[in-house]
Residue, then its C-alpha position, 0 to 999 in steps of 0.5 A: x219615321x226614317x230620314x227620306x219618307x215622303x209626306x204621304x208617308x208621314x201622314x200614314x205614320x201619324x194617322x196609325x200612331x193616332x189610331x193605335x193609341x186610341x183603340x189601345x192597339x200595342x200599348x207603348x209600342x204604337x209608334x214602333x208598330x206603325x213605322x214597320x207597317x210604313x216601311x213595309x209599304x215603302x220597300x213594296x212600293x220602292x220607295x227606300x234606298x234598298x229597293x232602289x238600288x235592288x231595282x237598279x242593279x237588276x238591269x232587267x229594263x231596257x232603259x237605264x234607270x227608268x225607275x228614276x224617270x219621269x213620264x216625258x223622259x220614258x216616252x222619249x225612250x220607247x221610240x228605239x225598243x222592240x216589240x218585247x222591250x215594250x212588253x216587258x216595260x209595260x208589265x213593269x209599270x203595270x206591276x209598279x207606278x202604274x202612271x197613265x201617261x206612261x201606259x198610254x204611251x205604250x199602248x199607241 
């Protein structure tokens, strides 16, 4: 696993290695094939420096650097955007983090 995963992460890094080895799935390459499927789900979800700095760079949200944001810093933030600037907050934590608080902020 590369440097920077996450323990849950990891956890879905061994149990595929473990699983590939037992059901004999790509013999002498088990470890390779799980990493790439555990990078896969990592660039969908943003979670490498990539991805990140992709998302970043964008400036397609209103708020700078809301990827990096926890739920408290984003409701401070959405007392100032209009009407479309919460829409489209809205559709992007629906397409991504999908946080409760968040999406419960926005609805009210």
């Amino acid at each position: 696993m590369p440097t920077g995963a996450n323990p849950k992460r990891e956890r879905e890094f061994k149990h595929l290695e473990k699983q590939f080895r037992q059901e004999g799935r790509y013999p002498g390459r088990e470890e390779e094939v799980a990493a790439r499927i555990v990078n896969k789900q990592r660039a969908q979800q943003g979670e490498t420096r990539q991805t990140r700095a992709k998302a970043d760079g964008d400036g397609e949200l209103p708020i700078a650097g809301y990827q990096h944001l926890t739920v408290a810093q984003v409701r401070e933030h959405l007392d100032g955007l209009t009407s479309a600037q919460l829409k489209q907050v809205r559709n992007y934590e629906l397409a991504h983090k999908k946080r409760k608080g968040v999406l419960e902020a926005l609805e009210s």
